[in-house]
Each structure stands twice: as C-alpha cells, then as structure tokens.
MDAnalysis code that builds the backbone (N, CA, C; Angstrom):
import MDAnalysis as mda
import numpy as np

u = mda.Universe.empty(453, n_residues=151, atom_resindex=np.repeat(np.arange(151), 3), trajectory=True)
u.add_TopologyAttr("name", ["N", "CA", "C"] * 151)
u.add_TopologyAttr("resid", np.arange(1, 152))
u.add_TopologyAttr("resname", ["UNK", "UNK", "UNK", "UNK", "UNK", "UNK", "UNK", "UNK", "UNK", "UNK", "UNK", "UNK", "UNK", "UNK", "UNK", "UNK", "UNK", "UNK", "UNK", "UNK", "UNK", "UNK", "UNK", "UNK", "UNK", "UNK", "UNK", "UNK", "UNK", "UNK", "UNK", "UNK", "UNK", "UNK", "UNK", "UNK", "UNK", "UNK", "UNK", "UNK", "UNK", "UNK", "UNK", "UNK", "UNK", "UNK", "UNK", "UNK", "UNK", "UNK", "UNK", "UNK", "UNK", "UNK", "UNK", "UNK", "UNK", "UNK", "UNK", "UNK", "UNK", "UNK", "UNK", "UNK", "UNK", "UNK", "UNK", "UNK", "UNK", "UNK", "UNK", "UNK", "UNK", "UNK", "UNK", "UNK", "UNK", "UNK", "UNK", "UNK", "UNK", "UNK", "UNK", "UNK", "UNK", "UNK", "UNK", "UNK", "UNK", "UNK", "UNK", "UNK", "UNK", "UNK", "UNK", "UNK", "UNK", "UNK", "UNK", "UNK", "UNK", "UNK", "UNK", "UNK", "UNK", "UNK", "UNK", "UNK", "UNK", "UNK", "UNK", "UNK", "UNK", "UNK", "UNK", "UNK", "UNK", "UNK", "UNK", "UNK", "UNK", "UNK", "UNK", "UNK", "UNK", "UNK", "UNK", "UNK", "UNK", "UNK", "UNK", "UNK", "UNK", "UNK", "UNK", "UNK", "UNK", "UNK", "UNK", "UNK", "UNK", "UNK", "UNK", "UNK", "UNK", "UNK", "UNK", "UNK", "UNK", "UNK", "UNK"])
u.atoms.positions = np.array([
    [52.725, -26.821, -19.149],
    [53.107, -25.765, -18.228],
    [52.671, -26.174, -16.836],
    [53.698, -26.177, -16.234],
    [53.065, -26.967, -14.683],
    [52.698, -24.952, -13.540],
    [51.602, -25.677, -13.184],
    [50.820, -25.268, -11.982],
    [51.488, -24.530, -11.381],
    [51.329, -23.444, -10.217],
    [52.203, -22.470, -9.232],
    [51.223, -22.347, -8.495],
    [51.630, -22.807, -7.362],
    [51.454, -22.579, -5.959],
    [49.679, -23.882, -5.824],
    [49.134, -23.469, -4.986],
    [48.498, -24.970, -4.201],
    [46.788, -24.361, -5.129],
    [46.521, -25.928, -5.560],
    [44.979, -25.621, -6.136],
    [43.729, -24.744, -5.541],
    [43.512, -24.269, -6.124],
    [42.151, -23.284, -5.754],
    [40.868, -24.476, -4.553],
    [40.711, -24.207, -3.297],
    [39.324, -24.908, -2.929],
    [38.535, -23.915, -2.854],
    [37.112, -24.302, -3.266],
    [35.798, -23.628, -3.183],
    [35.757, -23.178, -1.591],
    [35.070, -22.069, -1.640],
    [34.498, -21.908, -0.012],
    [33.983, -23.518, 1.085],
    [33.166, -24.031, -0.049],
    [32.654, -24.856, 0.556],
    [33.393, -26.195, 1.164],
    [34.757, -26.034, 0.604],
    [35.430, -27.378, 0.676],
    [37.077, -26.755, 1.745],
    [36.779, -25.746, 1.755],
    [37.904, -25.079, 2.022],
    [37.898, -25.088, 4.010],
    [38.806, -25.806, 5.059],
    [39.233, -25.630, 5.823],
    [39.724, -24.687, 6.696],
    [40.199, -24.010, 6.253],
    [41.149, -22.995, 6.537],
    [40.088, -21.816, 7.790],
    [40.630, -21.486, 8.874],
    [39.729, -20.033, 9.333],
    [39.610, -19.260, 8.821],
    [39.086, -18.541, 8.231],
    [39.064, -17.448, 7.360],
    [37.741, -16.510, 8.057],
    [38.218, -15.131, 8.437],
    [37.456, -13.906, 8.960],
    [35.970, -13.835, 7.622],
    [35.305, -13.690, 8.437],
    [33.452, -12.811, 7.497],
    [34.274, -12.637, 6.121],
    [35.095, -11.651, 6.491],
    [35.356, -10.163, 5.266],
    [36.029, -11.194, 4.049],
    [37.581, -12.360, 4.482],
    [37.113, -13.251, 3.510],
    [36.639, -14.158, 2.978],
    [36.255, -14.773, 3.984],
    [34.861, -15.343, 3.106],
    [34.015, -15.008, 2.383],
    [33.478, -13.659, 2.356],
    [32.807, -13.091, 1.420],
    [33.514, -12.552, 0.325],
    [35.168, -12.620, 0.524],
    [35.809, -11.573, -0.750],
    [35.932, -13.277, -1.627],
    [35.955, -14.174, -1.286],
    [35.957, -15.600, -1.749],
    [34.759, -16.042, -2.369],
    [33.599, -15.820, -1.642],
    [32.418, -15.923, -2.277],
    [32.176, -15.476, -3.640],
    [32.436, -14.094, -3.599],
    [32.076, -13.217, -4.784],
    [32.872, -13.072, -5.635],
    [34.469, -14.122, -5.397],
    [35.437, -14.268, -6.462],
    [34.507, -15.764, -7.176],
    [34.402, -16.742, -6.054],
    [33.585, -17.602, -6.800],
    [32.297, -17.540, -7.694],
    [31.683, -16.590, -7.811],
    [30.432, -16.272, -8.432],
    [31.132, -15.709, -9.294],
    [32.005, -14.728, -9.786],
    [32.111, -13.775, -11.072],
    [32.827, -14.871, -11.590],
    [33.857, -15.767, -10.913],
    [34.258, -16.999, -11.748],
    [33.641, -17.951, -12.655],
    [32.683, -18.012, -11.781],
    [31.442, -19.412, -12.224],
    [29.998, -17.887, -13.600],
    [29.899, -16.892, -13.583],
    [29.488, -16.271, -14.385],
    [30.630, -16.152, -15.691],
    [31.798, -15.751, -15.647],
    [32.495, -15.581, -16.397],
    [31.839, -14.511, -18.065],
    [30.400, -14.282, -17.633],
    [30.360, -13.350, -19.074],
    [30.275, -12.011, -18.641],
    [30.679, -11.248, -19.931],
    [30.752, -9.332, -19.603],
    [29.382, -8.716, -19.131],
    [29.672, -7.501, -18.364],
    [27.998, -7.007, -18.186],
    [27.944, -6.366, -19.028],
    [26.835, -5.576, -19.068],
    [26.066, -5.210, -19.919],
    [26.632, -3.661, -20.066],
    [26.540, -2.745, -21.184],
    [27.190, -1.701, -21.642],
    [26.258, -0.915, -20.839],
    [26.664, 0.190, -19.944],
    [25.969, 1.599, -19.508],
    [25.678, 2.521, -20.740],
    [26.363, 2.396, -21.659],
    [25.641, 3.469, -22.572],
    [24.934, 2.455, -23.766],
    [23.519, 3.409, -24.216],
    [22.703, 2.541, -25.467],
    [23.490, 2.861, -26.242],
    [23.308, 1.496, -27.348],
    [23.473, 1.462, -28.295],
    [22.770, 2.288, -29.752],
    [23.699, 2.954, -30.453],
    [23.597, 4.040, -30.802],
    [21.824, 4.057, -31.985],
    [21.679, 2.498, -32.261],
    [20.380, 2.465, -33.419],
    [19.239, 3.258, -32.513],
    [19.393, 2.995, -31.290],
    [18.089, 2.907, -30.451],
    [17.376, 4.391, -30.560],
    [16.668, 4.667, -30.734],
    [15.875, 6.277, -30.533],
    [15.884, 6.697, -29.633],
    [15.600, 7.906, -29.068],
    [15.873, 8.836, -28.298],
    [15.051, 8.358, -26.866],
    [13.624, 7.906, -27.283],
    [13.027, 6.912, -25.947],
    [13.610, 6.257, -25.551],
    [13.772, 5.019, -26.503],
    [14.566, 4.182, -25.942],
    [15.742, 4.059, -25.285],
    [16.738, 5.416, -26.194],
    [17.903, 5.039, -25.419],
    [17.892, 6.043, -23.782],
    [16.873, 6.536, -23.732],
    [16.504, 6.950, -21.715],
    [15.894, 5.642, -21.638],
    [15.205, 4.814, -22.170],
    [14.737, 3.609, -21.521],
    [15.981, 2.475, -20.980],
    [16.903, 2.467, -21.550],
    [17.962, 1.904, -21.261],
    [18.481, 2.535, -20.230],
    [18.662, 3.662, -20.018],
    [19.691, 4.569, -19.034],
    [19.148, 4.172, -17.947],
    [17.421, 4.289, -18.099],
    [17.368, 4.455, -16.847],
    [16.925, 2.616, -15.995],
    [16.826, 1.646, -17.196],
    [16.775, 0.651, -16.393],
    [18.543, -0.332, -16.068],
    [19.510, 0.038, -16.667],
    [20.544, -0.722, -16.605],
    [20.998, -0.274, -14.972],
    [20.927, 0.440, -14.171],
    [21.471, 0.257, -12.778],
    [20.609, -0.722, -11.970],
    [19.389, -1.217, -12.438],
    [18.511, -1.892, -12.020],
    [18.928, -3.457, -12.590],
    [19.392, -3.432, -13.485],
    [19.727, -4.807, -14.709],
    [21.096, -4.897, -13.835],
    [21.915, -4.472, -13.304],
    [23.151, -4.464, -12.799],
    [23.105, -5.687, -11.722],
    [21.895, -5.757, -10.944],
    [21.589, -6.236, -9.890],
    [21.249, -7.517, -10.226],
    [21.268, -8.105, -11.022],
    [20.459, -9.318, -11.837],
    [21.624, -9.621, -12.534],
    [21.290, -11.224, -13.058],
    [22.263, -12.013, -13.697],
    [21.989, -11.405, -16.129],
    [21.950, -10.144, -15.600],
    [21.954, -9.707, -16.984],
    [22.944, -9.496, -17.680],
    [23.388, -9.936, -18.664],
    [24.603, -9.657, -18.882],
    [24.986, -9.415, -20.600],
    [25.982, -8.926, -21.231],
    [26.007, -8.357, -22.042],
    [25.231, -9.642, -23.837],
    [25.482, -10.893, -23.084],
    [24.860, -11.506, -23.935],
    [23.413, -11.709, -23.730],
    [22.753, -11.132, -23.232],
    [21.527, -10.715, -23.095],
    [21.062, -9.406, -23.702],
    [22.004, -8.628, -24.233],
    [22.129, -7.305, -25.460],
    [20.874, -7.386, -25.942],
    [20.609, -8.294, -27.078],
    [19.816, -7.997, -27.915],
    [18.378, -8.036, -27.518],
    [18.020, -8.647, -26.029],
    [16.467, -8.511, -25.232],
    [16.288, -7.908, -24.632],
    [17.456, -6.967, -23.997],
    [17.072, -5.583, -23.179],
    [17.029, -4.509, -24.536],
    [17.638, -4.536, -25.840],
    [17.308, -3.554, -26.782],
    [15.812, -3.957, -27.161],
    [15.612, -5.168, -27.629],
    [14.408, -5.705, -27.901],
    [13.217, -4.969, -26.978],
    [13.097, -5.273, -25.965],
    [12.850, -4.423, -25.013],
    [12.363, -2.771, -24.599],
    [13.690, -2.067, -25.095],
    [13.546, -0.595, -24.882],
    [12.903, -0.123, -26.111],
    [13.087, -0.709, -27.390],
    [12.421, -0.618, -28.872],
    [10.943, -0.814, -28.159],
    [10.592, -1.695, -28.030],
    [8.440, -2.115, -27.914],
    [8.419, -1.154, -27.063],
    [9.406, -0.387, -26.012],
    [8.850, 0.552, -24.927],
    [8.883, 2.052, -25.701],
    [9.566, 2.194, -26.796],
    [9.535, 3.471, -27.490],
    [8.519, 3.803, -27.994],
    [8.343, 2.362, -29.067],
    [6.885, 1.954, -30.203],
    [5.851, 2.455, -28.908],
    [5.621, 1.858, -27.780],
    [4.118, 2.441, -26.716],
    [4.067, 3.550, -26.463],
    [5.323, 4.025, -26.710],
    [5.472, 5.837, -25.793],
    [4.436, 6.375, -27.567],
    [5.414, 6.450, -28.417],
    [4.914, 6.844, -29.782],
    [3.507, 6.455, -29.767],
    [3.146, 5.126, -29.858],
    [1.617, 5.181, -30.051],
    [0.541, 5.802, -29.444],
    [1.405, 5.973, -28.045],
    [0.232, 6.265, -27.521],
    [-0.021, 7.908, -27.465],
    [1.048, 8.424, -27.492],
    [0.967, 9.962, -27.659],
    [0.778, 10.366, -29.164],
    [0.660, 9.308, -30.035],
    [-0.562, 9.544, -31.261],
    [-1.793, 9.522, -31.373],
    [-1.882, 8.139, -30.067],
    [-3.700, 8.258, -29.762],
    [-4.340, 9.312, -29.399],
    [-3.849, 10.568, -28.304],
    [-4.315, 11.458, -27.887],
    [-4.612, 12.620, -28.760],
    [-3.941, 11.895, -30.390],
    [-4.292, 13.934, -31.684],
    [-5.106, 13.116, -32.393],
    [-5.425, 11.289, -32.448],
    [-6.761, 11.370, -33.663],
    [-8.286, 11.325, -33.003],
    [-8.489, 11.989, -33.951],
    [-9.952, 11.882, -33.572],
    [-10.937, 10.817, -34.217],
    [-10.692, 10.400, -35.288],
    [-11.124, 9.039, -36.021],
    [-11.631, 8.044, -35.249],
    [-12.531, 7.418, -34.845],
    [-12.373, 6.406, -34.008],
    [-12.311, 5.231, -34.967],
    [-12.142, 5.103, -36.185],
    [-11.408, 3.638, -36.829],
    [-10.229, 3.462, -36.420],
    [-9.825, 4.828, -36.588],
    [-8.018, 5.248, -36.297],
    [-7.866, 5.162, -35.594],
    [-8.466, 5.707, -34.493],
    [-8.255, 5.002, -32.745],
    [-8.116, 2.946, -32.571],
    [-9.023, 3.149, -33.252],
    [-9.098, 1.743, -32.592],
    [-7.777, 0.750, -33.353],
    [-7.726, 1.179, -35.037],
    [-6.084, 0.664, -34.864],
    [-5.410, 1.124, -34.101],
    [-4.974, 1.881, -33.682],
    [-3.923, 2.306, -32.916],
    [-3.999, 1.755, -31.505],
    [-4.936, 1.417, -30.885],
    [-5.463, 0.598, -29.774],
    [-5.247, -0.793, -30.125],
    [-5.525, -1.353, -31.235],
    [-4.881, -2.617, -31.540],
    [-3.651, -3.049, -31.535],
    [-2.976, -1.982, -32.333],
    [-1.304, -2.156, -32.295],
    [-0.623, -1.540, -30.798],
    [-1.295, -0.875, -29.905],
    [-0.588, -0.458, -28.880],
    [-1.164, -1.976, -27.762],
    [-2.204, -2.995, -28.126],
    [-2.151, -4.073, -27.268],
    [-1.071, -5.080, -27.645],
    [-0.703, -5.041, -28.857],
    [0.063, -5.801, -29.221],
    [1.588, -5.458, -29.139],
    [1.795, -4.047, -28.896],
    [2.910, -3.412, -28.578],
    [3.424, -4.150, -26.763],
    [2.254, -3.931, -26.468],
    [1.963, -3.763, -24.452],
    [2.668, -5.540, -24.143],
    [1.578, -6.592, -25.044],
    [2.082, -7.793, -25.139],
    [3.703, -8.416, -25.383],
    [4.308, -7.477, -26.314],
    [5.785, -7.862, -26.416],
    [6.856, -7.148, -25.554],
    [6.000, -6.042, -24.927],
    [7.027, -5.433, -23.528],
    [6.780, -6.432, -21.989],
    [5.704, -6.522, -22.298],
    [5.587, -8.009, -20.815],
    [6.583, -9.053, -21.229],
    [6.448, -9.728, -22.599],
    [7.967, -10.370, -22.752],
    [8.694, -10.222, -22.349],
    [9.341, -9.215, -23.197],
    [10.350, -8.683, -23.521],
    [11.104, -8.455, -22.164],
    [9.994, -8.151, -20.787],
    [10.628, -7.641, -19.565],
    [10.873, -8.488, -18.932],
    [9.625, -9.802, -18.892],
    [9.987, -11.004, -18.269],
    [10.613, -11.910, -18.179],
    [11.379, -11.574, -19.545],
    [13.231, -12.396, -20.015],
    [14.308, -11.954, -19.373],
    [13.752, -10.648, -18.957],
    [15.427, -10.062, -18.182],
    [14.922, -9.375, -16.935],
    [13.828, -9.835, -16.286],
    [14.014, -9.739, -14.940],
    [13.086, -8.484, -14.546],
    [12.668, -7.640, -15.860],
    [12.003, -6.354, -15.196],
    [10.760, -6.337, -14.368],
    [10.024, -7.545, -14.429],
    [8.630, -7.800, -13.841],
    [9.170, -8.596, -12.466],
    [8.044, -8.722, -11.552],
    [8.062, -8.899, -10.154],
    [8.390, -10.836, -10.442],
    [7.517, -11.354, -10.893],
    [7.140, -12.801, -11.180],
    [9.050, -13.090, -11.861],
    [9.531, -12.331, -12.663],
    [10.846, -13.280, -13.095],
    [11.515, -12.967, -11.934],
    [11.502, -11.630, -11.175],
    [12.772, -11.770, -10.396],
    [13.004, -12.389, -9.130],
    [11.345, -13.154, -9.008],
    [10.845, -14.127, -7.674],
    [11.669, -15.388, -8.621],
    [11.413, -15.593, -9.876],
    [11.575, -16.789, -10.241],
    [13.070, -17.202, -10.288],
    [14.046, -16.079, -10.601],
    [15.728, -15.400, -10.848],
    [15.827, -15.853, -9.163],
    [15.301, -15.491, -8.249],
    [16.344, -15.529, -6.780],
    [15.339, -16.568, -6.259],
    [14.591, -17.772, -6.360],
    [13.631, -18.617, -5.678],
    [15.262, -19.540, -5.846],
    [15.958, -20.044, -4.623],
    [16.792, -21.240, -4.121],
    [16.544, -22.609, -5.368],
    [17.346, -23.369, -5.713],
    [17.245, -24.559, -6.391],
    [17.093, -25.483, -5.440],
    [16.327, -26.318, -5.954],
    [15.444, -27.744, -4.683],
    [16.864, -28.566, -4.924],
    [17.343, -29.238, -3.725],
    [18.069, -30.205, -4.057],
    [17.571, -31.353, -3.543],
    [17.674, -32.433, -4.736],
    [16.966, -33.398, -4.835],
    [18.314, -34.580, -3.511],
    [17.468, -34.937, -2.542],
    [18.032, -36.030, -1.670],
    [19.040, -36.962, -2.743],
    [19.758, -37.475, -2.519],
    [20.036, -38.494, -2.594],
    [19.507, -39.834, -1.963],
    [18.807, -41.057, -2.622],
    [18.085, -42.196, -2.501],
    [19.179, -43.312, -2.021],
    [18.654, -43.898, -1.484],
    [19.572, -44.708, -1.161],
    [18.737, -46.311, -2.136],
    [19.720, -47.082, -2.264],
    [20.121, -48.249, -3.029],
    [18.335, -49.246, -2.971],
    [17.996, -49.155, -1.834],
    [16.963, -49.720, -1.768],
    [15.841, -49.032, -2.197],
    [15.465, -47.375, -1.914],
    [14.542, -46.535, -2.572],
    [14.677, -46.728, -4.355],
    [15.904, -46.655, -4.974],
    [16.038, -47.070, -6.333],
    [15.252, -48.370, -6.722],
    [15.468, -49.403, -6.013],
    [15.289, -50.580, -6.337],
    [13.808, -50.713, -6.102],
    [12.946, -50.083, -5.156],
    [12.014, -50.006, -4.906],
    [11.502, -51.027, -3.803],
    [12.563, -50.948, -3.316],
    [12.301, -52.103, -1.768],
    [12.116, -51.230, -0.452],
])
C-alpha cells in the first residue's frame, strides 16, 4: 500500500516556520505517539474495597500527570490494597487493649507502611520518584576517533 502525502518530520528535524501554538500542538502529538499506551481507568476496579477504591479516586488526577499508564494497573491497585490494609490496621489498634495484640498489630502495620513506600515509589507518589521521573537524560558527547583509541 503506497504512502499519501509527504513523510512525517519530528519537531526537531522539521524546517518549516511554524507559530508557538504549533509547535507545541506537534510536540504533544509527538509524545502521545512515542507513549502509544492507554491511561489509566478513572474508575476503581470493582475487587478493590471501599478504602481503597477512594484511594484510587482520589490519587488518579494526580497519576494523570505522570507517565502512568494503564499497564501500570496492577501497582497502583497493589498500592491502594497496602493503603486500605493501614487504614484497617490501624483503626484496630485504637479498640485493643492487649499489648501482645498491640504489638502484632504494630508489626504487621510496619510491614504494611514498608510495601506502601514501594508500592508508591513505582508510580511516582513519593517526592524522590517524581525528581527521579522528570530529572533530564545526560547525553553522553560523542568521542571523537582519537579519545576511542586513547591517543
């Protein structure tokens, strides 16, 4: 099947004058191009519990903004689950009075706390991934013939 009309150039290679408004409507055709996967569903998925699925609601306009995307599903559920399990534990800690029972429950709510720092730092919810998500890629010089050779 032959081709119609003249090959696509990148912004970067592209000549042409082109006003702010498209250059930027070009830009951001080139990025959803070069992403090519679905975002992520606005409504939870129906397993999730009643925490969780407000834990979702209320972080996906935030996930919108980030390269999150629907194949990333199963670590933002992953995610809103360990944030339900902390809500639950911990508003169990406050009716025992046991302190053995406390202190499991203090065990499993550190170990709960541990897989939501994950869990968040895979998709951007902590400060440290989303420095690490928008920090520029180094581009490495190109060497010239004699730096290779070591002359």
């Amino acid at each position: 099947m032959a081709r119609k009309g003249r090959p696509y150039k990148v912004l970067e290679q592209s000549t042409a004058n082109l006003t702010k408004q498209q250059q930027e409507a070009k830009f951001n055709a080139e990025i959803l191009a070069s992403d090519g996967y679905k975002l992520l569903q606005n409504s939870p998925p129906n397993r999730l519990s009643g925490v969780a699925k407000a834990e979702w609601k209320r972080i996906i306009p935030d996930l919108k903004n980030l390269p999150v995307r629907a194949v990333d599903r199963a670590m933002v559920e992953q995610y809103c689950f360990w944030y339900s399990q902390f809500i639950d534990l911990s508003e169990r800690l406050e009716t025992v009075d046991d302190i053995d029972d406390r202190m499991k429950i203090l065990g499993t709510l550190d170990k709960v706390s541990k897989n939501i720092r994950l869990a968040a730092s895979e998709i951007g919810l902590t400060v440290d991934s989303r420095m690490r998500l928008n920090v520029p890629k180094k581009e490495d010089k190109p060497k010239s013939l004699a730096d290779k050779l070591g002359f």
